[in-house]
C-alpha positions as CSV (number, residue, x, y, z in Angstrom):
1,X,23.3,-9.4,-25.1
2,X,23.3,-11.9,-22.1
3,X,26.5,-10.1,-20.2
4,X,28.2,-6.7,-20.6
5,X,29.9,-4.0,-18.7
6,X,26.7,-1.5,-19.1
7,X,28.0,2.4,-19.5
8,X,28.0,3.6,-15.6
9,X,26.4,7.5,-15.1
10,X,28.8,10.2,-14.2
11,X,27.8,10.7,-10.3
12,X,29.5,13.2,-8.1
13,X,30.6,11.7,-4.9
14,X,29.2,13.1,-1.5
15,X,30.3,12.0,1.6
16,X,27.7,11.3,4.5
17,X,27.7,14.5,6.7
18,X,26.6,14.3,10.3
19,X,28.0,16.5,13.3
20,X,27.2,16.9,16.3
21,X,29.6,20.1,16.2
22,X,27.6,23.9,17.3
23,X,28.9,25.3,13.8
24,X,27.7,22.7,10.8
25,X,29.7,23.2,7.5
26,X,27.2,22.0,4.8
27,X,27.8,22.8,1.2
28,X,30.3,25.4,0.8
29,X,32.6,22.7,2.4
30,X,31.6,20.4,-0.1
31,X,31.3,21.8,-3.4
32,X,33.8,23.6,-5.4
33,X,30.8,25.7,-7.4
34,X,28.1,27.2,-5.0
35,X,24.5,26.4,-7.0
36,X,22.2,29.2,-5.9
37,X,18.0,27.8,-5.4
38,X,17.1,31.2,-3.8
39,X,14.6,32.0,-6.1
40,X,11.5,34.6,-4.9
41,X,8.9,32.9,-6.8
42,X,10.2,29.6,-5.3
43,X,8.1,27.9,-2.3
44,X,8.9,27.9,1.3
45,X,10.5,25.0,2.4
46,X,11.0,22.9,6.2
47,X,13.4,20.9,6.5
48,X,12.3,19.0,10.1
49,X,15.1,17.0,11.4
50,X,18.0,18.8,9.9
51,X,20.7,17.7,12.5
52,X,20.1,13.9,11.4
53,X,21.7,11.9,8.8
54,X,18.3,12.4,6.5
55,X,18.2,16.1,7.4
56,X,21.5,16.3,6.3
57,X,20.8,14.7,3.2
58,X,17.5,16.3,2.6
59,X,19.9,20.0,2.3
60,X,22.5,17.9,-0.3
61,X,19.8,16.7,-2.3
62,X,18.0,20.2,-2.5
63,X,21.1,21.6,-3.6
64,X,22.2,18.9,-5.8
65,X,18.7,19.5,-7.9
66,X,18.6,23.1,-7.7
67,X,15.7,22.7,-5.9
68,X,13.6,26.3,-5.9
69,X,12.8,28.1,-2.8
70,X,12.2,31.5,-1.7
71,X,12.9,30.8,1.8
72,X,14.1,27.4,3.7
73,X,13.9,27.0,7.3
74,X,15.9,24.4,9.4
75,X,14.3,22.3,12.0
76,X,15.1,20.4,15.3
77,X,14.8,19.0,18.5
78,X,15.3,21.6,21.2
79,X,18.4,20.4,22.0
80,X,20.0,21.1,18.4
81,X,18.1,24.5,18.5
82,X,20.1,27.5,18.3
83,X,22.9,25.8,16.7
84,X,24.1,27.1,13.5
85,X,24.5,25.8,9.8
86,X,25.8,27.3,6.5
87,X,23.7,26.0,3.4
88,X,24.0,27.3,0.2
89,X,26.2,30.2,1.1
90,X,24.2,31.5,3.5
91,X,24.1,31.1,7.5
92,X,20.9,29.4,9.2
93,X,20.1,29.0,12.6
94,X,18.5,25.6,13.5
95,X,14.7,26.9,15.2
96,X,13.1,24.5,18.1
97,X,10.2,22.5,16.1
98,X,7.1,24.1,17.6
99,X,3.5,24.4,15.7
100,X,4.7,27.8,14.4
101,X,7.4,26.6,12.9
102,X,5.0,26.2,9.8
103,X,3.2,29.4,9.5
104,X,4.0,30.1,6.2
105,X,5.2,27.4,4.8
106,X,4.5,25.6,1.7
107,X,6.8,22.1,2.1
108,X,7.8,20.6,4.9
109,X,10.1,17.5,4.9
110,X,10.1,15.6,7.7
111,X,12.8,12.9,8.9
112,X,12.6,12.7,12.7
113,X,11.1,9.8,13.6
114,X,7.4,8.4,13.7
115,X,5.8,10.1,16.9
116,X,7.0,13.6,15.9
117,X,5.4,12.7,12.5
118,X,2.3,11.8,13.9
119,X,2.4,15.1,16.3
120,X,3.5,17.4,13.9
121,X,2.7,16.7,10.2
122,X,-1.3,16.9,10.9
123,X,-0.3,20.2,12.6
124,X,1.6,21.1,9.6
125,X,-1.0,20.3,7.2
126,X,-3.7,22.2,9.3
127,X,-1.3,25.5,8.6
128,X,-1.1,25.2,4.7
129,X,2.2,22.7,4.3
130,X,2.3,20.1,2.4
131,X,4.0,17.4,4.1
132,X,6.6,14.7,3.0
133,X,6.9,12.4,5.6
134,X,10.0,10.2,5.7
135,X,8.6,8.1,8.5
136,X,6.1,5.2,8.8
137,X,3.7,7.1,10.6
138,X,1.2,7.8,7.7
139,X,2.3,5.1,5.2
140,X,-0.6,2.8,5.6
141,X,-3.3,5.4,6.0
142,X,-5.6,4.9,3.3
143,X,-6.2,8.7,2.7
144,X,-2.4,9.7,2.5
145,X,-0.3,9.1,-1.1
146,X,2.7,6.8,-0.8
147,X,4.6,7.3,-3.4
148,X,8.1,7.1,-5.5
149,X,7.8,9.1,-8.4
150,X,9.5,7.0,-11.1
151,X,6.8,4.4,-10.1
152,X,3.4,5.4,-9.1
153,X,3.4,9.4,-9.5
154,X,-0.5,9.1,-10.7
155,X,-0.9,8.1,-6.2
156,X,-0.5,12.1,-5.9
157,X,-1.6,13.3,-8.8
158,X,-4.4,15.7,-7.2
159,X,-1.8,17.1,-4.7
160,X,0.2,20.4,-6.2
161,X,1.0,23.9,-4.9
162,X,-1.3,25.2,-7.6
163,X,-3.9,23.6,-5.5
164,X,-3.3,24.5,-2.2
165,X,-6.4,26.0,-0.2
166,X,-6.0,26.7,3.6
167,X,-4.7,23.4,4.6
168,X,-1.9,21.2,3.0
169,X,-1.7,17.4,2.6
170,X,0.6,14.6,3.6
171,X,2.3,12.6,1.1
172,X,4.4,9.6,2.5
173,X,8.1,8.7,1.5
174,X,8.1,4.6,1.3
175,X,10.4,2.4,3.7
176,X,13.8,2.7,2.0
177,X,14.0,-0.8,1.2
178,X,10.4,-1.2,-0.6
179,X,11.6,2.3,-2.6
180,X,14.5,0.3,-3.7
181,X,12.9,-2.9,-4.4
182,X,10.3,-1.4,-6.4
183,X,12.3,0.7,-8.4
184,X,13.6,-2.1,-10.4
185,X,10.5,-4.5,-10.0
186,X,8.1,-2.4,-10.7
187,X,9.3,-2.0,-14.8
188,X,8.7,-5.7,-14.9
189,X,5.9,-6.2,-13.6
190,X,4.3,-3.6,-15.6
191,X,5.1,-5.7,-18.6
192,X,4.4,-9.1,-17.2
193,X,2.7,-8.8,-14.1
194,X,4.1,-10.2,-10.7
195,X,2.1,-12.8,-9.0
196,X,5.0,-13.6,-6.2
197,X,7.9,-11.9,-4.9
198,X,10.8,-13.0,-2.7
199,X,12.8,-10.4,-1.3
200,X,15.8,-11.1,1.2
201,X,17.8,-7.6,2.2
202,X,21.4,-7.1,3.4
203,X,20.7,-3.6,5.5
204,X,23.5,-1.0,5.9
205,X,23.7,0.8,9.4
206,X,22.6,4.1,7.9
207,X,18.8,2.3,8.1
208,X,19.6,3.1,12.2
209,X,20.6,6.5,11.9
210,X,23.9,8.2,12.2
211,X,24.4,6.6,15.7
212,X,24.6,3.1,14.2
213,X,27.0,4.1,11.5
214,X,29.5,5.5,14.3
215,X,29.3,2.5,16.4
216,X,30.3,0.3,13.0
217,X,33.0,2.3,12.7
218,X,33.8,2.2,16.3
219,X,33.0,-1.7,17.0
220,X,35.8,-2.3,13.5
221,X,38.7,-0.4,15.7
222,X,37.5,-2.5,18.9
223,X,37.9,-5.6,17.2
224,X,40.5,-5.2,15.1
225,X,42.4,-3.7,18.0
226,X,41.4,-6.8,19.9
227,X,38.7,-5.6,22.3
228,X,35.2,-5.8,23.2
229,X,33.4,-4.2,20.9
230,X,30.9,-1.4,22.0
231,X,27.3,-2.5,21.7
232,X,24.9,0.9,22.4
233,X,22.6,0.9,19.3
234,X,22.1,-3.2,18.7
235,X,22.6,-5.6,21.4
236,X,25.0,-7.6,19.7
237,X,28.0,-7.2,17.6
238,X,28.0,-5.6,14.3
239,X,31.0,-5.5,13.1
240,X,32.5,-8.6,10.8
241,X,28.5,-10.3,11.7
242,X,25.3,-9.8,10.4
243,X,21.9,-10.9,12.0
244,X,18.3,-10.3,11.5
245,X,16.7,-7.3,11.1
246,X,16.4,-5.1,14.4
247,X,12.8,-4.0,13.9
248,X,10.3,-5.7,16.7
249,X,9.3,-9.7,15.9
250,X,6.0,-9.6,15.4
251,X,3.2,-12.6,16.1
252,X,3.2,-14.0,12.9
253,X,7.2,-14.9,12.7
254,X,7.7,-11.2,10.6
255,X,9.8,-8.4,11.8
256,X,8.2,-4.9,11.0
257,X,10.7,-3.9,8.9
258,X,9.4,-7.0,6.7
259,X,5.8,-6.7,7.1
260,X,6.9,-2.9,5.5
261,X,7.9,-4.5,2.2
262,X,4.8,-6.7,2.0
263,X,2.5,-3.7,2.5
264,X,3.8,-1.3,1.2
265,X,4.4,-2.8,-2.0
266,X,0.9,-3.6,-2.2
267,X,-0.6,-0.2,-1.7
268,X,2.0,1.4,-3.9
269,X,1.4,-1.2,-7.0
270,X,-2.9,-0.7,-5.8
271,X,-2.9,-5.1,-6.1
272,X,-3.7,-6.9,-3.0
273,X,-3.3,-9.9,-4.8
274,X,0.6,-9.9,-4.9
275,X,2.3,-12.5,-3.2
276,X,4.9,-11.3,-1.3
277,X,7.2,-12.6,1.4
278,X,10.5,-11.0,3.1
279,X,13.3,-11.8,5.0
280,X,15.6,-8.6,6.3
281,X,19.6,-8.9,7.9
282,X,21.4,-6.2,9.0
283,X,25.0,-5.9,7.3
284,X,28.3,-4.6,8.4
285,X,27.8,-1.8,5.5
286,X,27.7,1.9,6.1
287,X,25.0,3.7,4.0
288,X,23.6,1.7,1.2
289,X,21.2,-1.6,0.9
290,X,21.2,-4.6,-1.1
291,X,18.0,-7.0,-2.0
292,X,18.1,-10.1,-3.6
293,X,14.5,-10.3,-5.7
294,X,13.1,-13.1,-7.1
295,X,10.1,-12.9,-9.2
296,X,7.1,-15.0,-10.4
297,X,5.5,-13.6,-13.5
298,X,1.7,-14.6,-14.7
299,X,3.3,-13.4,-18.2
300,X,6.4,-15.2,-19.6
301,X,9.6,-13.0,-19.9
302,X,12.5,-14.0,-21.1
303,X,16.1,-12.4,-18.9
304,X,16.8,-10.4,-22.3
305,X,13.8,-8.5,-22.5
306,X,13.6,-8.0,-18.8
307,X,17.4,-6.6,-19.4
308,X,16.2,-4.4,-22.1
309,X,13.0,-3.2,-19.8
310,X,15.8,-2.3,-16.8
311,X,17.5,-0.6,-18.8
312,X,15.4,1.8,-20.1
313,X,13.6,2.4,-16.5
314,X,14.3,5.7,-14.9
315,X,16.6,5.8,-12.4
316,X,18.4,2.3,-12.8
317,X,21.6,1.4,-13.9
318,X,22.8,-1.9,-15.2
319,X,25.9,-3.9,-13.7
320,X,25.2,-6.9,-15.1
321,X,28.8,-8.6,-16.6
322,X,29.0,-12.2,-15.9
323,X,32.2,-12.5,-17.8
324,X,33.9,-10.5,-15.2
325,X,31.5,-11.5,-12.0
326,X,31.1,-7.7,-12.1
327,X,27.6,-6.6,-10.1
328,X,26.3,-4.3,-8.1
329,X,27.6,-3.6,-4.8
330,X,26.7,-0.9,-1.7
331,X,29.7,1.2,-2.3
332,X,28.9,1.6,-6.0
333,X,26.3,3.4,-5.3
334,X,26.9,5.0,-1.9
335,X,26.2,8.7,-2.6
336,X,24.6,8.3,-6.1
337,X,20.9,8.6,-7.1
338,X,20.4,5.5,-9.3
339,X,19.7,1.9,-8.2
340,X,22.5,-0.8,-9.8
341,X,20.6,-3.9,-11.1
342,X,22.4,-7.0,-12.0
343,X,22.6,-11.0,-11.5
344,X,19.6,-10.7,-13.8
345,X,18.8,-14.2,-15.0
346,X,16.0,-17.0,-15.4
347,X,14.6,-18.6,-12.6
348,X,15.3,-22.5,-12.9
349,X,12.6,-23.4,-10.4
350,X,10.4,-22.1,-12.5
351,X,9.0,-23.3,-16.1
352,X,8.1,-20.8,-19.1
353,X,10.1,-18.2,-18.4
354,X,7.8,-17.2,-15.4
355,X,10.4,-16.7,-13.0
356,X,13.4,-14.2,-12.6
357,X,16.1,-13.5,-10.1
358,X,17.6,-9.9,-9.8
359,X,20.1,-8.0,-6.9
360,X,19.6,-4.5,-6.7
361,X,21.9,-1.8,-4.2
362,X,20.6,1.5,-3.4
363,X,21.8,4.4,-1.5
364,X,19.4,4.2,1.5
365,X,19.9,7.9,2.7
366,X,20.0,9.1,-0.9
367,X,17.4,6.9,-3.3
368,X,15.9,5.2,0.1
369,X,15.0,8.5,1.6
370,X,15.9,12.3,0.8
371,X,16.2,11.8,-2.7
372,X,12.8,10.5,-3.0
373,X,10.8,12.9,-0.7
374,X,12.6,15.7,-2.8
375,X,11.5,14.4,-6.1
376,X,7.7,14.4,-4.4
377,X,8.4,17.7,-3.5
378,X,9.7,18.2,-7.1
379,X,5.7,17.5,-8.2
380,X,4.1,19.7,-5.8
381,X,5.5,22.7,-8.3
């Protein structure tokens, strides 16, 4: 079947939560039935970073999975600490993010930023955590995991609670668009191997932190209201634009942001040999990414058996109905789990069925970042 409306999964709609409020109203402002994780043969959980967008999301994923623990501890700057949160019924107050901070614990996930990674996690590890690490910090380090479960979960396969000795370990959460890349590559390429991939991203703000999603929504008023529009986090205008990628040019013509997707996806498939070559814009859209993919196969495969591969893959879903010009798009999946795959078709460039193009949208706070260091954390158990 070239082109259908595929059955959509029953999601739950979140919205983003971010505050800068003293009191945080988590989940009992959010869901009608409380889901209870307190469990005393559960593990110990850090969640470092809480106040951000991530953080935030880390606590709605956890819940949303039932995710076990015993006892949870929330985790900030020293600005942020003392403030208070509810979570799960209960009230938390958010602890300065000091060395002790991990006595005790058994996961820690980390989301704030790359040089309290580096300071931290190591510390972390050295006091019995296992660390997922949402930043780039340890991503290339040849002696640390990187991993997204539905695709290479043999990368951490040595790494589990029942395990633990006196220190911990650090397993690294991919760049959020390499996680949602990969999720739908990956399937193919297990069946007929990619030689050569082409990736071109359309970035939502959420990639820049909460800050960059509240000056979209601030620049929209300014210009639709006529003014100049407010330019803190980018130095140029946002909203109704795109440009490229924000991440540092580096010598070779690459952003970093792009030379992410070429090596992580290298070290995560384990094949140096890949081709692959990126090009990453920054979109007016608030919390979910969108990649154009083509591929070059060293296998033939035909765009029906590829549709049949996608959609038996965990954690995609297919929108894929020409007849209607029905695709995916970033709000179908803000706030849900799965990647949307659709455009899927033969590449004409290419002869022998070697080539195929594919667009893919992912949640990047969700799919692109908690939702994947909590499955991780899900195989520590």
């Amino acid at each position: 079947m070239h082109a259908s409306a595929f059955v959509h999964r029953h999601y739950i709609h979140h919205p983003p939560i971010f505050s800068s409020c003293r009191r945080v109203c988590f989940a009992s402002c959010l869901r009608s039935t409380i889901r209870m994780s307190l469990k005393e043969d559960g593990p110990s959980v850090a969640v470092v970073g809480v106040t951000g967008a991530v953080g935030q999301e880390f606590l709605q994923v956890l819940s949303d999975r039932d995710f076990p623990y015993r006892s949870i501890r929330m985790l900030a700057s020293r600005r942020s600490a003392g403030h208070h949160l509810s979570f799960e019924g209960r009230e938390y107050e958010i602890e300065e993010l000091v060395p002790e901070s991990f006595d005790g614990v058994d996961i820690a996930l980390f989301s704030a930023g790359g040089s309290v990674s580096r300071d931290m996690a190591p510390v972390a590890v050295q006091r019995g955590a296992f660390v997922v690490d949402n930043s780039s910090a340890f991503r290339m380090d040849p002696r640390v995991p990187l991993v997204i479960p539905e695709v290479n979960p043999d990368a951490m396969a040595h790494i589990s609670l029942r395990k633990k000795g006196k220190e911990g370990a650090i397993i690294a959460n991919p760049n959020c668009s390499t996680i949602i890349c990969l999720m739908a590559a990956t399937p193919l390429h297990r069946h007929a191997k990619v030689v050569r991939m082409v990736v071109s991203t359309y970035q939502a703000a959420s990639g820049a932190g909460a800050a960059a999603m509240e000056e979209l929504k601030l620049q929209t008023r300014e210009v639709l209201d006529g003014k100049q529009p407010t330019c803190k986090i980018f130095k140029q205008q946002y909203a109704f634009n795109l440009f490229s990628h924000n991440a540092p040019i580096l010598s070779n013509g690459y952003n970093e942001e792009e030379m992410k997707l070429v090596k992580e996806t290298r070290k995560i498939w384990d094949d140096l040999s890949v081709k692959v070559t990126a090009t990453c814009v920054r979109v007016p859209v608030m919390r979910a990414h969108a990649e154009s993919i083509n591929l070059q196969f060293e296998k033939p495969l035909d765009e029906d058996t590829a549709r049949q591969i996608l959609e038996e893959a965990a954690g995609l879903v297919i929108i894929d109905d020409r007849s209607s010009n029905l695709f995916p798009t970033p709000l179908e999946v803000s706030n849900k789990d799965d990647v949307a795959v659709g455009r899927i078709r033969q590449d004409l460039s290419q002869e022998g069925n070697h080539g195929l193009d594919i667009f893919v949208c992912g949640d990047q706070i969700r799919k692109g970042a908690a939702l994947n260091a909590v499955q991780i954390a899900e195989k520590l158990l």
